[in-house]
N, C-alpha and C positions, 0 to 999 in steps of 0.2 A: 527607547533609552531615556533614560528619566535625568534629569538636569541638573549638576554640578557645577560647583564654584570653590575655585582655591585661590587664595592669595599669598604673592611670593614675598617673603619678611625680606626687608633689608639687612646685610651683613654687620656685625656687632661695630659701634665707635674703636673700640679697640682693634680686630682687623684693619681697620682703615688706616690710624696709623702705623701699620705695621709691613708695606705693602711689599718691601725688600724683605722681610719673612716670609710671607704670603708665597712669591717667585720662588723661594729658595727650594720653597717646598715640591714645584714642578717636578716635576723627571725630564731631566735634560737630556738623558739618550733618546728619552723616548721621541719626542720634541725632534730632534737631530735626523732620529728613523724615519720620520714621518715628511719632512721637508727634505730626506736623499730619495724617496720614495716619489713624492708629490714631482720633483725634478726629472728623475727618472720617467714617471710615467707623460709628463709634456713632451718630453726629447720623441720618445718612442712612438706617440700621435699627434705630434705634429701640433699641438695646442688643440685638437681636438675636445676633448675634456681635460679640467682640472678637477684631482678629489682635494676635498676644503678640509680643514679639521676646524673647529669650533669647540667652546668650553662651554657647558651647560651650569648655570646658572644656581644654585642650592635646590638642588631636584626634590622634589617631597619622596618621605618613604614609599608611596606606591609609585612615582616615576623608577625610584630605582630597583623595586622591584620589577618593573613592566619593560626598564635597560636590561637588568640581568637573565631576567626568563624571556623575551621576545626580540632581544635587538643585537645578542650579544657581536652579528656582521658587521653595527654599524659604530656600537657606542662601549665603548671600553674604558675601564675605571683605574687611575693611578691618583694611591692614597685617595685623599677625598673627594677629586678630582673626578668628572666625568664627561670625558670627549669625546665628539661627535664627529666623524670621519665620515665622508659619501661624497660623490661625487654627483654634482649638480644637474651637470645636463642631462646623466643618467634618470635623473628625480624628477626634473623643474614639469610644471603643466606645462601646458599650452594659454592661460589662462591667467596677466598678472594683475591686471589694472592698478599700475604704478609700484607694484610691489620691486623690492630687489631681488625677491625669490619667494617661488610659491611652488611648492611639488609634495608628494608623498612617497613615504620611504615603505616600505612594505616589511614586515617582522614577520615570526613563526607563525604565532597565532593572532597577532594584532597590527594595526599600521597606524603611521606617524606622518601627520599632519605638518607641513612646515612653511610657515609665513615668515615674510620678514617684509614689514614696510619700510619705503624708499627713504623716508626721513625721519626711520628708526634708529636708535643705536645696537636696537636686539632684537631678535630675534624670537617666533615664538612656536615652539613645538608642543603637541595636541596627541596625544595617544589616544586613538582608537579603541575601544576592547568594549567588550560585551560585560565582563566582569568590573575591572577599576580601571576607570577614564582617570587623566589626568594631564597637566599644563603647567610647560615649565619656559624659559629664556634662555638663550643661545650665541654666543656672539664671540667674531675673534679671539678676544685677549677676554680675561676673568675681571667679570665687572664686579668694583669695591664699593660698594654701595654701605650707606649710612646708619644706623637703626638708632632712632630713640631709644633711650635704657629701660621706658617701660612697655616695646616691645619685645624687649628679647626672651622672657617669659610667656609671653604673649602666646596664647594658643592657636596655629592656624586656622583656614575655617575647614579643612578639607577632611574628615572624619574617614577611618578604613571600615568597612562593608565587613560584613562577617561572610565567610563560603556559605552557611547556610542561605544567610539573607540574601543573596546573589542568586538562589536556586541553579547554581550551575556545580555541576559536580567531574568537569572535564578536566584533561592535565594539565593545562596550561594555567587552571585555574590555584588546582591543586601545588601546581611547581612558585606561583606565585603567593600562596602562604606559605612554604618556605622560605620563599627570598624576602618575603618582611618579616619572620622569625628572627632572619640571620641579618638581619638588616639592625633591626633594632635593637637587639644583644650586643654589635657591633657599637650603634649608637652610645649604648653603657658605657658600655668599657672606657670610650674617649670620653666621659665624663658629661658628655653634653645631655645628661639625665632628663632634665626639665624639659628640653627645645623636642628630645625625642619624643616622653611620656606624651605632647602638644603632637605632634604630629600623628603617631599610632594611633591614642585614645588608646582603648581595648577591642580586643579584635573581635570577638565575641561580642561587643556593644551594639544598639540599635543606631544604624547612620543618621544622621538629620536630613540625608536627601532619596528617594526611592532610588533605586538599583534599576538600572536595567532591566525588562525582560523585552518575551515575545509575546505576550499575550494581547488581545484585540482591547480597545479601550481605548486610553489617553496618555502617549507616554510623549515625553517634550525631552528635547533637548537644547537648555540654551547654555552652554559652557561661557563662564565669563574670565577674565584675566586684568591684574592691577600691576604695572611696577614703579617704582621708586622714578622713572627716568620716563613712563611714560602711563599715557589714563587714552587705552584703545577703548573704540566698542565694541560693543558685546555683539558675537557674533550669532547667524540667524539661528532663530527657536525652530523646532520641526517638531511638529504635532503627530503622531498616529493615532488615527479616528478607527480602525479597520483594518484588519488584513485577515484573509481568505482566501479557497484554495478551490477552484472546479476541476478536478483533473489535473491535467497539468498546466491553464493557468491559475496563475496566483494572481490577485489585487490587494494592493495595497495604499488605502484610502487615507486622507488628512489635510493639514494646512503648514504650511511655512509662514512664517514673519520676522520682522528686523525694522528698528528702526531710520536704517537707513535707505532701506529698499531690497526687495532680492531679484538678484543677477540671475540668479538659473538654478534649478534643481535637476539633478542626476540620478538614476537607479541603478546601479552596477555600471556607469560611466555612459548612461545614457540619459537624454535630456526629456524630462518629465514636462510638459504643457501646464501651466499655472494659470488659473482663473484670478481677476482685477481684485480679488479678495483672499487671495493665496490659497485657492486648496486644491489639491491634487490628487489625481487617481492613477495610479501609474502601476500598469502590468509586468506581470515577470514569466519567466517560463519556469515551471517547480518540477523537477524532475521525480520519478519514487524516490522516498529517502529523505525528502526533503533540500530544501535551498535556504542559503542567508546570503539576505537583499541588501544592501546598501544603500542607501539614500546620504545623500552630498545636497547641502546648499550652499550657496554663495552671494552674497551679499554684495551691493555698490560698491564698497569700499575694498572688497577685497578677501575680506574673511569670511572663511569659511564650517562649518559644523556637518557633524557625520551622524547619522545613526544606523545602526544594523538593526534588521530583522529577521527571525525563523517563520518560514514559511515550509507546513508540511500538507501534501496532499490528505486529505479525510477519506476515508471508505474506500481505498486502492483496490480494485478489482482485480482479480485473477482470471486470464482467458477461460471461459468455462463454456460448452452450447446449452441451449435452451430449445428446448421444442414446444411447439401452439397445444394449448389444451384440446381436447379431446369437447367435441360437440356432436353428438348425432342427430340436432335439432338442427342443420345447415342447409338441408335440402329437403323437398318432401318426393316421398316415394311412392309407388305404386304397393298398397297393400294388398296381403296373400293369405285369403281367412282359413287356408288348406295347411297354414304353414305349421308345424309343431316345433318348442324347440326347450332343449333340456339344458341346462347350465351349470357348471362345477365348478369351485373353486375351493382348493384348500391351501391354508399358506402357514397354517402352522398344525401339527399332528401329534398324534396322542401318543405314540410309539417312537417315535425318533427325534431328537433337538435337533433337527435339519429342516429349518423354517424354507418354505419356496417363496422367497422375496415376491409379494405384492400379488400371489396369486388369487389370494380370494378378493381383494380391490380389482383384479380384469375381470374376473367372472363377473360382481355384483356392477361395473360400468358397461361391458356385453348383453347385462340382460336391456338396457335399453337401446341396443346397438338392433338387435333381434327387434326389439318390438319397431325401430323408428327407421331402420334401415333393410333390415330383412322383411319386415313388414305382418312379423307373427301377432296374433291378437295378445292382449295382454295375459286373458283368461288362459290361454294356453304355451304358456310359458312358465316350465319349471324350475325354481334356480335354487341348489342346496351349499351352501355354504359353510365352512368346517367345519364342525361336528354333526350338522346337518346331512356332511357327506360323507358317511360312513358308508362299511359296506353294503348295511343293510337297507341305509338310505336309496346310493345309487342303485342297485337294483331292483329293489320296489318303482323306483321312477320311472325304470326300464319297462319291468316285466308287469305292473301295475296300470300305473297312471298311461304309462304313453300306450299300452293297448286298446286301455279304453276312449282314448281321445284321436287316437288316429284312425283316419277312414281308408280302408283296401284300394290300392290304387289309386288314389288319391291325394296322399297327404307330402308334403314336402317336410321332411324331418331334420332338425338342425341340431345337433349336440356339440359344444362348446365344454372342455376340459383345460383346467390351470391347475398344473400341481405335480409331485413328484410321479415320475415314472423308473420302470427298471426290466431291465434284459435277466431272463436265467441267465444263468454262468455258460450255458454253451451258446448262448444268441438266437436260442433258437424260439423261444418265447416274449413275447411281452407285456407287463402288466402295467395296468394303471392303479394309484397306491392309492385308497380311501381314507380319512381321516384315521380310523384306527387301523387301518393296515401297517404292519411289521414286516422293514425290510428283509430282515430273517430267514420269516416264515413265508415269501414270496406264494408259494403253491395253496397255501391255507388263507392268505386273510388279503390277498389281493385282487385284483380283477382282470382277470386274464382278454385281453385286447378281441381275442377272436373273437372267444364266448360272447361276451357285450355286443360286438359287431353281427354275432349270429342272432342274439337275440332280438337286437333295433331290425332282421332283416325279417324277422321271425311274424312282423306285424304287415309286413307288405306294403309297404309304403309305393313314393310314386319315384321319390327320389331322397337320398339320405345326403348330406353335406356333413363333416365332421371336421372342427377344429380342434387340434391340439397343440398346446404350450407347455411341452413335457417333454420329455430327453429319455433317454434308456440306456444312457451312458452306465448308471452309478453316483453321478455328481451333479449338483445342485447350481441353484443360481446365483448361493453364494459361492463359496469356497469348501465348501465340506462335500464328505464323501458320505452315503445312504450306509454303508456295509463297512465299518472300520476293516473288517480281515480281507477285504477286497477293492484295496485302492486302485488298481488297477481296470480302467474303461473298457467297460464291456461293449459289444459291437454287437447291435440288434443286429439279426439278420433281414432284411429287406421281403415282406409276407404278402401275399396275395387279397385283396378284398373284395368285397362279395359285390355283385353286380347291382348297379344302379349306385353304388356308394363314389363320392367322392374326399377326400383326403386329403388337407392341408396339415402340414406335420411343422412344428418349431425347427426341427433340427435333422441332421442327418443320424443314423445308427449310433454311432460316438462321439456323436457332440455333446457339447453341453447348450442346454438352453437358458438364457444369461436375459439379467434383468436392466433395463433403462433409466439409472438412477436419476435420472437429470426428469422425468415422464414421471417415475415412480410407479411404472408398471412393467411387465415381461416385454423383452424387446421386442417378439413375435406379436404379441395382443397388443400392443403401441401399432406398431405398423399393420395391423390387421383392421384395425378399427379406426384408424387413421384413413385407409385406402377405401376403405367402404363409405366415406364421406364424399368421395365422389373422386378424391385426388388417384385413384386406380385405374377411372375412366378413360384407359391411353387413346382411344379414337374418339371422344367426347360424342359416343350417341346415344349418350343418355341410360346405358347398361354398364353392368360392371360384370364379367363372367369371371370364373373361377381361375382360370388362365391368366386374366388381367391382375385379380388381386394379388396371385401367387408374384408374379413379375415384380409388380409393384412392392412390397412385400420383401420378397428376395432380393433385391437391392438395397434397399435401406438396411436390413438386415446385416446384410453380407459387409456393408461398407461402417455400419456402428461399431461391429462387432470385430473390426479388421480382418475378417474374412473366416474368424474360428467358430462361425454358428451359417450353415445354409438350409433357409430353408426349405420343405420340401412339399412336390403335388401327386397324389395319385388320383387316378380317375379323370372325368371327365373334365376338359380344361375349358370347354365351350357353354358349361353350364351357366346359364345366366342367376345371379346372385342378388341381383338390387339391380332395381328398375326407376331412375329419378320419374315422375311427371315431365 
């Protein structure tokens, strides 16, 4: 909060001889109401508390602005007239050093500071606010105080802030350029034109003192006060160096000074640690949403100074999970120079806008899963990636390359599939969809599951492994459906495979096989190539078999996906699959 100074003018030589006018002007019922009241409420607790009433002292336009938008419980206006009713011991601190009263009054949107030294005749109240601070005097009966004549023109020093310049754009701020609109029109009209135009200025002018904010920096608060009857001092400056926010603590860093010494500093009415040089680091708790801190100091003598601060957490996180990257450089394995292994992946296709989220990203991270964990040579590892995987692609790879690269009896065959799949309409078929395959035309431009499978068997291997990350639902791994005129899930029927094959499947008949957006890959190929890192090995001896991955696998699966995707194992579950050293 940045540092303010008002000084209260003495009341005109003419009021003062006038002081039987002056009284006449009271309201006398009101007066009357307020001492059957003050009687009443002594009888009824017993001298418990007494509430006081007090006359405020020629308030500046923003005091009465900051009476009428924030105080209206305590301080109420007859004619020009502005009294202060509260009761004390509801108020008073705990804290007076020699004061006759020292407490705060708490308002809507702001609160009111209230001293009164022992061998004062007045009193001195301090509004608080984030928008217009301001400091007026208070004291039983209405002090007539003197003015030189070439004070009464005299312009105060206390200048109004404009809403913009305040960068605050809240109601209270807002209800408070009302109340000096209607304040100073009021002003007119009783003729005291000059004393007004001196106190407003233009509201729209630039202040001569900065404005409060919250911004990290150097904002000072030293509020000073002068009256006619006494020359107090000025109460302590508070410096903010810093404030910042980790989560939900806040710090809020700077210095205090005064030159009469400072008593204690507070932050939300707690007592901040002060180093022989006054500067302070004093934490807060900042919930989301933000918090405003208060900072109180107090001085030897008695007085006291306030400043607020906005503290907002930075970068508020929302509960989200994370999963460990993917490394198949973690263990080394026992290499298999017999091994073959073909690799698929298509995630965006030539015939349908039904992209398979992240599927050619698992294929092209699998072919090094294959070379560093299944332990295939590099040289013999084929890997076609959309448009590479067409139909015409995958089957050459098939009926092609992998014949001539695999040895009779011998060869350990691995094929790896990421990408759309689909059941004919009676479930009795299943296809795997190639870059330009048309869900459609299923029987013409797809790959029919068996075929492929007759053909991989067709080379005679020693033993065939097949992973797929493909569904036969109808529905994708986003949200879309393969077949507009066929939203409705189709249900593979459950088929037989050829011997020596084993089968790891994403999903069941009607599931959908659903992607890991947090991974960035197919939930199945996440956990497939995750388990193969060794974390599938449930007896830790150094083997990971077909059985174990599937296990592994189907849990994390089963619990990502709240239980709407199981994976699935045909064949052999004792096959051993990766061999660590």
């Amino acid at each position: 909060m940045a540092g303010w100074s008002l000084t209260v003018t003495r009341q005109s030589a003419e009021r003062m001889m006038q002081p039987v006018e002056s009284l006449t002007r009271m309201n006398a019922s009101k007066v009357l109401v307020v001492l059957f009241w003050a009687k009443l409420f002594i009888v009824s607790f017993a001298a418990m508390s007494q509430a006081a009433t007090y006359f405020i002292d020629n308030p500046s336009v923003i005091c009465k602005a900051q009476f009428k938008a924030n105080f209206g419980e305590f301080i109420t206006q007859d004619g020009d007239e502005f009294i202060l009713e509260f009761d004390e011991a509801d108020h008073a601190t705990k804290r007076r050093w020699g004061f006759r009263y020292n407490g705060v009054v708490e308002g809507n949107n702001a609160s009111m500071l209230l001293n009164w030294p022992g061998d004062a005749d007045a009193g001195i109240l301090t509004v608080l606010a984030s928008d217009y601070p301001c400091r007026a005097s208070y004291s039983p009966e209405k002090l007539q105080q003197v003015a030189a004549l070439d004070e009464v023109a005299a312009p105060v020093d206390e200048v109004v802030p404009s809403a913009a310049e305040t960068g605050s754009t809240n109601n209270s701020n807002s209800l408070l350029v009302s109340e000096l609109d209607a304040i100073v029109n009021q002003d007119d009209a009783s003729g005291s034109q000059t004393i007004a135009a001196a106190q407003t200025g233009d509201l729209s002018a630039k202040s001569s003192q900065p404005v409060s904010g919250t911004t990290a920096g150097s904002m000072t608060a030293t509020p000073q006060f002068k009256t006619a009857t006494s020359n107090l001092a000025s109460a302590p400056a508070i410096s903010i160096t810093s404030i910042s926010a980790n989560g939900p603590q806040g710090l809020v860093e700077g210095f205090v000074s005064d030159a009469t010494g400072i008593a204690e500093l507070q932050i939300n009415g707690r007592i901040v640690p002060l180093d022989n040089a006054g500067r302070f680091s004093a934490k807060t708790f900042v919930p989301i949403g933000g918090t405003v801190a208060t900072l109180t100091a107090f001085n030897t003598s008695g007085l006291s100074s306030a400043m607020s601060v906005m503290l907002e957490r930075s970068g508020t996180q929302q509960t989200e999970f994370s999963f460990a990257q993917l490394n198949p450089l973690s263990r080394q394995i026992v290499r298999n120079d017999d091994a073959i292994a073909i690799i698929v992946g298509v995630g965006a296709y030539a015939n349908t806008p039904a992209p398979a989220l992240y599927a050619d990203t698992d294929a092209q991270v699998f072919h090094d899963y294959a070379l560093e964990k299944l332990g295939v040579p590099s040289n013999r590892i084929k890997t076609l990636i959309n448009d590479a995987a067409d139909e015409r692609g995958v089957l050459l790879a098939v009926m092609r390359w992998l014949t001539r690269a695999a040895k009779q009896g011998q060869s350990d065959v691995y094929v790896f599939f990421a990408g759309h799949g689909l059941a004919s309409d009676d479930g009795e078929n299943m296809y795997l969809l190639p870059y330009d395959g048309a869900p459609e035309l299923l029987a013409k431009t797809a790959i029919l599951r068996d075929e492929l499978f007759a053909d991989i068997a067709a080379v005679n291997p020693r033993s065939v492994t097949v992973f797929l990350d493909t569904c036969y639902s109808g529905t994708t791994r986003g949200e879309d459906v393969l077949i507009a005129s066929r939203p409705i899930a189709i249900r593979a029927k459950e088929q037989a495979i050829p011997e020596g094959f084993t089968v790891l499947t994403a999903a069941s008949g009607d599931q959908t096989a659903k992607p890991l957006e947090e991974a960035k890959h197919g939930m199945f190929s996440y956990f497939l190539m995750k388990g193969m890192e060794g974390d599938a090995d449930a007896n830790q001896d150094n083997k990971i078999t077909a059985g174990e991955l599937h296990a592994y696998v189907q849990q994390n699966v089963i619990q990502q996906s709240s239980g709407s995707q199981t994976p699935e194992l045909q064949g052999n579950a004792d096959r051993v699959l990766v061999r660590f050293q």
